[in-house]
C-alpha positions in Angstrom: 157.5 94.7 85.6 155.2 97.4 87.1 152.1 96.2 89.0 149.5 98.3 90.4 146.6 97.6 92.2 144.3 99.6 92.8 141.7 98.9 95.5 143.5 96.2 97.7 142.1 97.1 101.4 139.2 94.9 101.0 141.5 91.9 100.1 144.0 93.1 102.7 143.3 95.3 105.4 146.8 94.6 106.7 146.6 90.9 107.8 148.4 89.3 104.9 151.4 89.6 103.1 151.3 90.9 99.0 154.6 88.9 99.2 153.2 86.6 96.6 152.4 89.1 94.4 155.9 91.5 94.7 158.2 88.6 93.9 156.5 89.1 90.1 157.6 92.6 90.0 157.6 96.6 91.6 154.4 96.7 93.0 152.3 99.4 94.3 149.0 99.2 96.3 146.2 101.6 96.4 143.6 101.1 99.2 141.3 102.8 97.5 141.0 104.3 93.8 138.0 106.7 92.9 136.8 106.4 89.2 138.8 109.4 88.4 141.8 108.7 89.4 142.1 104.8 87.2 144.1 106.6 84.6 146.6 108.4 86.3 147.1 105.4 89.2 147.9 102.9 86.5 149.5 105.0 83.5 152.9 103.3 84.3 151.3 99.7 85.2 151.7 96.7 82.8 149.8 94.9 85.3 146.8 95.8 86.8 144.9 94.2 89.5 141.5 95.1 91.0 138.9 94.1 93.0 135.8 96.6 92.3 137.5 99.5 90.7 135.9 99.8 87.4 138.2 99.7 84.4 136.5 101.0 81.8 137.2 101.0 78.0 138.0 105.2 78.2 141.0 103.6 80.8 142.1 100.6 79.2 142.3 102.8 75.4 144.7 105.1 77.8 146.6 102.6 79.3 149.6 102.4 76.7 151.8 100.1 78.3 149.3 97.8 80.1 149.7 93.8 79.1 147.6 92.2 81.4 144.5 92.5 83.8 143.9 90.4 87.1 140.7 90.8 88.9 141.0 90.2 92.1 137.4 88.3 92.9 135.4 86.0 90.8 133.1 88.3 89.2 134.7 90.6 86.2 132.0 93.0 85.2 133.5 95.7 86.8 136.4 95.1 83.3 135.3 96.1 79.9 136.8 92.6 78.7 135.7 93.3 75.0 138.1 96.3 75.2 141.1 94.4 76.3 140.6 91.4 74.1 140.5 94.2 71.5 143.9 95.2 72.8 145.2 91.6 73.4 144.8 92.2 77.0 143.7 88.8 78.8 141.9 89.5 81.8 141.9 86.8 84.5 139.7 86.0 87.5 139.6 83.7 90.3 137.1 81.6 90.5 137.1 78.7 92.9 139.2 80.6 96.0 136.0 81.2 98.3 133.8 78.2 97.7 133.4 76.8 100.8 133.4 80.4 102.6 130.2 81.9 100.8 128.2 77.9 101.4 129.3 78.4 104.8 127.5 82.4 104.8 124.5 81.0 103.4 123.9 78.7 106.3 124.7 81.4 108.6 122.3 83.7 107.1 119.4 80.9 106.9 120.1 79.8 110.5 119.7 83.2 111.7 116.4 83.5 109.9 115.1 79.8 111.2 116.1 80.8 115.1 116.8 84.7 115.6 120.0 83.5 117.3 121.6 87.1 117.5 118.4 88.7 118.3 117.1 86.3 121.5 120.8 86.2 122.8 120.3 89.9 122.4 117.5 89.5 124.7 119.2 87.5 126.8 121.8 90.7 127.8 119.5 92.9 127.8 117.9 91.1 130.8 114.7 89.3 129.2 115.8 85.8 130.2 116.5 86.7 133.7 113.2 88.9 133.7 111.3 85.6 132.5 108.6 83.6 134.5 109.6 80.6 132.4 112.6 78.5 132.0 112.7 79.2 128.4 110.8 81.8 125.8 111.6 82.7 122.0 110.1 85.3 120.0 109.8 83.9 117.2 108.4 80.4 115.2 112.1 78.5 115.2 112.0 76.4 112.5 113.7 72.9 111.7 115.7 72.3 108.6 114.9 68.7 108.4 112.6 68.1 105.9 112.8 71.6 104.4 113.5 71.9 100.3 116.4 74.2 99.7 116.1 75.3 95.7 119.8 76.4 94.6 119.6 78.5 91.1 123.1 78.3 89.9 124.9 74.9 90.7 128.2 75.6 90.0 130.7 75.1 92.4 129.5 77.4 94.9 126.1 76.2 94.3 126.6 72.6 94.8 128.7 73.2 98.3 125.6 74.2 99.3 123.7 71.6 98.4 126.5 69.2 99.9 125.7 71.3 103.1 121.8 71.4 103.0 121.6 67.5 102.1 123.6 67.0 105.5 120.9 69.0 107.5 118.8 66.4 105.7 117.0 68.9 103.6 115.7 68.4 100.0 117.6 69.9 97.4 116.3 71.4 94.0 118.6 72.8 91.7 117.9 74.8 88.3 121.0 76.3 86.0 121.0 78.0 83.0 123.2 75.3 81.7 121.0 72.1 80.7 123.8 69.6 80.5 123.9 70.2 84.5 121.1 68.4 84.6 122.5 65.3 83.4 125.3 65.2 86.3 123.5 65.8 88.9 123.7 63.1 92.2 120.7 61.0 92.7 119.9 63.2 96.3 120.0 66.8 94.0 116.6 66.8 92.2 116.6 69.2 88.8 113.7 71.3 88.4 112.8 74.4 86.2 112.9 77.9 87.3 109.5 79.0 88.1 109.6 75.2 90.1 112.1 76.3 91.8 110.6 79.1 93.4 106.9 77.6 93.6 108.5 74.4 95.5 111.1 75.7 98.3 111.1 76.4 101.5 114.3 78.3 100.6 115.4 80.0 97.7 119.1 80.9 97.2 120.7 82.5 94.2 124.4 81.7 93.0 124.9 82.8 89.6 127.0 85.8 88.0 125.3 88.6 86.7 124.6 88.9 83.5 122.3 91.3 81.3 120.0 88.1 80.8 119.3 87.3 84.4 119.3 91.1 85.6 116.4 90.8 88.5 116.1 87.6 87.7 114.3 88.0 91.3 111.1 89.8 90.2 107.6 90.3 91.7 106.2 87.7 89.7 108.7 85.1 91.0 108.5 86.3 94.1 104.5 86.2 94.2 105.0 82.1 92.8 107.2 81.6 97.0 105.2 80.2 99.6 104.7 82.8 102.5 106.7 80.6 105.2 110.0 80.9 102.5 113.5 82.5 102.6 115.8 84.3 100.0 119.0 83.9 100.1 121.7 85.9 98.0 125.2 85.3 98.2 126.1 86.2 94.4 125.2 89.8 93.2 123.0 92.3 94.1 121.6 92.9 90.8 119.9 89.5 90.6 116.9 90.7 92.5 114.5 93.4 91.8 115.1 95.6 95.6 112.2 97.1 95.3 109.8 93.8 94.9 111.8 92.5 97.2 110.7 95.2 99.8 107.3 95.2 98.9 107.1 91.1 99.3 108.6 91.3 102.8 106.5 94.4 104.2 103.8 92.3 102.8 104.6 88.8 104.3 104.4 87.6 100.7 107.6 85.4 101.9 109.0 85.2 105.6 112.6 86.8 104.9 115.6 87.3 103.4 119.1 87.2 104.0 121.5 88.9 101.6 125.5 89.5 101.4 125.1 92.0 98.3 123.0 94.6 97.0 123.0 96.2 93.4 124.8 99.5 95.0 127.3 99.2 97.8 127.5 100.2 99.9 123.9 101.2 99.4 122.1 104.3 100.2 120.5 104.9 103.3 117.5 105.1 101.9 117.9 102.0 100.3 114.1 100.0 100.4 115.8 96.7 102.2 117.7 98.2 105.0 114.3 98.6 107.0 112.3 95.7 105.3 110.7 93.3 107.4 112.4 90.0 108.4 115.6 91.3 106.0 119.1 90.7 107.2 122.2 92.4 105.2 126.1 91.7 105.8 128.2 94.0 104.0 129.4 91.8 101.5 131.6 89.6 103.4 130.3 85.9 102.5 133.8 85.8 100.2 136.2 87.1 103.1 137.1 84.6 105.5 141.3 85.8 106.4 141.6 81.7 104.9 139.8 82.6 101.6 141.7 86.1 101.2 145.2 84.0 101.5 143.8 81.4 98.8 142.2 84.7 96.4 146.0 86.4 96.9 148.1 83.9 96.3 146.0 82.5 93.5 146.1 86.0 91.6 149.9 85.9 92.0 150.0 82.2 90.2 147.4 83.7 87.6 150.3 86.5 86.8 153.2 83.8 87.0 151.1 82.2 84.7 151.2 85.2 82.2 155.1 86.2 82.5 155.5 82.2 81.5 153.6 82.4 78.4 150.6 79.9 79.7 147.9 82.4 80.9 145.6 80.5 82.9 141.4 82.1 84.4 141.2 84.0 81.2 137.5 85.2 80.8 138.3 87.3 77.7 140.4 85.3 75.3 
């Protein structure tokens, strides 16, 4: 069984072992693989693994002998799953391996915009504190959490980690999903609320949903104009859920206070790109998902999605 994959650097720079994965089969790993080099990379694979390669429906129509695609995140748009269920190709995901990782980003990213931590200890080595007349100074307002109301727009199960989170910094949660029967399970602390609520009524706004072409900048100036000036985005999911540019223009503005944000809808983005030099915006490079401890659990979980497969019981299919 031939298994190719070809963009594994981001899953594993070299600190874990694709042992999992080579019992299955002869298996061959590509770093990296441009867009024009899909075809030739895989032509001998029946299994095919990536991460953000695109496999488009040119590659999977060339593809003779492929059986079986594994992508190597959560997210699948980067497949053309209508040409592989065409084909009989199942395409799998995994979907619960960084849960607790991406909550735990959010937090990071809203405690850095509530007290500047990086920047005052910053300030610190650069010899401000040692400089100061007073025992103490900050920069900025620091702001409790206590009290707060945290609106989650997605409550799956990255969504409601976070909510499990804010309720234990003793915030208020809202929570909206395009899925109404949500609303009928949620726990008597997690209050339901409609979209345009959602934005109108927190104090902090943050997004975990897949993209989809119905929620596409689902983000938009007119949201944004509904935030109250003293709120913060947060975006853990995918880029393309906000509109970057009204983004830009809210936080150069002071329409909202900030923003922090794991993804962008190109990355890595232009250096151009409005957000890098937005006011109050902090970016990480993507990296909410890639804690060494969620990297073991995606791995090994995309090697029992294949087991799965070669025993006739394919298991995460998002195509089938």
């Amino acid at each position: 069984m031939k298994i190719v994959v070809l963009d594994g650097y981001t899953l594993n720079p070299g600190d874990l072992s694709w042992e999992p994965i080579q019992q299955l089969g002869e298996l061959v790993v590509y770093d990296r693989t441009p867009p024009e080099q899909v075809v030739e990379r895989a032509a001998q694979a029946e299994i095919l693994l990536t991460n953000k390669a695109i496999v488009s429906r040119s590659a999977i129509e060339q593809l003779h002998r492929l059986r079986y695609i594994g992508v190597l995140a959560t997210g699948y748009n980067i497949v053309n799953i209508e040409a592989a269920r065409q084909r009989g190709i199942p395409v799998t995901n995994v979907p619960t391996y960084a849960t607790q990782s991406v909550a735990q980003a959010v937090f990071a990213h809203l405690l850095n915009l509530t007290h500047h931590t990086a920047e005052h200890a910053q300030g610190v080595r650069a010899g401000r504190w040692s400089a100061s007349e007073d025992f103490c100074y900050w920069d900025w307002p620091l702001v409790d959490l206590a009290g707060l109301t945290m609106g989650i727009i997605g409550f799956g199960r990255i969504g409601q980690a976070v909510a499990r989170i804010a309720l234990a910094f003793q915030m208020q949660v809202l929570a909206y999903d395009i899925n109404p029967d949500v609303k009928n399970n949620l726990s008597a602390e997690v209050q339901w609320a409609e979209l345009e609520d959602v934005f109108r009524r927190s104090d902090v706004v943050s997004l975990h949903c897949p993209l989809t072409a119905e929620n596409e900048r689902l983000v938009n100036a007119e949201r944004l104009a509904l935030m109250k000036p003293t709120a913060f985005l947060i975006n853990t999911s995918r880029g393309g859920l906000i509109d970057e540019a009204a983004l830009a223009e809210a936080l150069n503005t002071g329409q909202i206070a900030g923003a922090g944000l794991d993804v962008l809808s190109v990355e890595p983005p232009p250096a151009e790109h409005p957000l890098l030099s937005a006011r109050n915006c902090y970016i990480t490079p993507h990296q909410a998902w890639a804690t060494k401890a969620a990297r073991q659990r995606l791995l090994q979980a995309a090697a029992d999605n294949i087991r799965a497969f070669l025993d006739g019981r394919p298991q995460n299919v998002v195509n089938l």
